[in-house]
C-alpha positions, 0 to 999 in steps of 0.5 A: 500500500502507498505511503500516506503524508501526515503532520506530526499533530494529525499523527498525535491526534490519531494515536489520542483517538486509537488509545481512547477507543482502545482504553475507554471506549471499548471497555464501555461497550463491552459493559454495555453488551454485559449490561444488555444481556442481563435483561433476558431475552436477546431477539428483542432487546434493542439495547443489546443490539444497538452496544452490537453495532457501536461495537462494530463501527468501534473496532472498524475505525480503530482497524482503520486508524491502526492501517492508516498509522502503519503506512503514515509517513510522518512528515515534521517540516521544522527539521527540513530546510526548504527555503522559502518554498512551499511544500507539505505541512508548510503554512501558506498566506496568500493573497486572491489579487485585491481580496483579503490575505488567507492563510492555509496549512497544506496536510495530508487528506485525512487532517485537512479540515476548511474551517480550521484552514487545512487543505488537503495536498489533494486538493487543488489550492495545494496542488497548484502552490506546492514548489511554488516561492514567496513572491510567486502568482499562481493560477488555480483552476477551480470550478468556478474558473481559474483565480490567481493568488499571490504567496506572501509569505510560507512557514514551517512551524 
């Protein structure tokens, strides 16, 4: 399986939610199917069947974040030296020509989160600024059209 580009923290915070589902959340439900099948009768006990399937969805995510760990390639940008160039894990501000300054964090798919701004290095705001060098107008395409931006300035923090 391909590698999968990831920031220290989106890997931090996918070890924090294995360990929870690990060490809290499974132990919960467990004593939940317990608690269920005390009350009797299994065919029609919607409680058992709903800590079943919580079970379920528990154990599936913690498979998926433990396949997602094991082919992570971790990636801390303090300890490379780019030089004023935009890469992965780089903070980007940008200016949409006579609009307001945006400032963005390129990650891997499964950190990239809009609101927090997070982009996706699948995503083509950062496909297009990826090697791209302070000072650079660059020309996504978009849906809408294409619109120009300007790097203003890139960190590695």
């Amino acid at each position: 399986m391909n590698q999968i580009p990831m920031t220290l923290s989106g890997a931090k915070k996918l070890r924090e939610e294995l360990e929870y589902l690990k060490c809290i959340r499974r132990p919960e439900i467990i004593r939940s199917i317990a608690a269920a099948r005390e009350h009797g009768d299994l065919k029609e006990n919607a409680e058992y069947y709903a800590a079943k399937e919580q079970q379920g969805f528990c154990e599936g995510r913690i498979q998926e974040i433990e396949a997602k760990l094991s082919n992570a390639q971790v990636i801390d940008v303090t300890k490379l030296m780019p030089r004023g160039r935009v890469i992965f894990g780089a903070t980007i501000c940008i200016e949409k020509l006579n609009e307001k300054k945006q400032t963005y964090r390129i990650v891997g798919d499964d950190e990239a989160d809009f609101k927090q701004n997070l982009i996706s290095i699948n995503s083509p705001i950062a496909r297009g600024l990826v090697g791209k060098e302070e000072g650079d107008i660059v020309v996504i395409k978009t849906p809408g059209g294409e619109v120009e931006y300007k790097i203003i300035n890139v960190a590695y923090l």
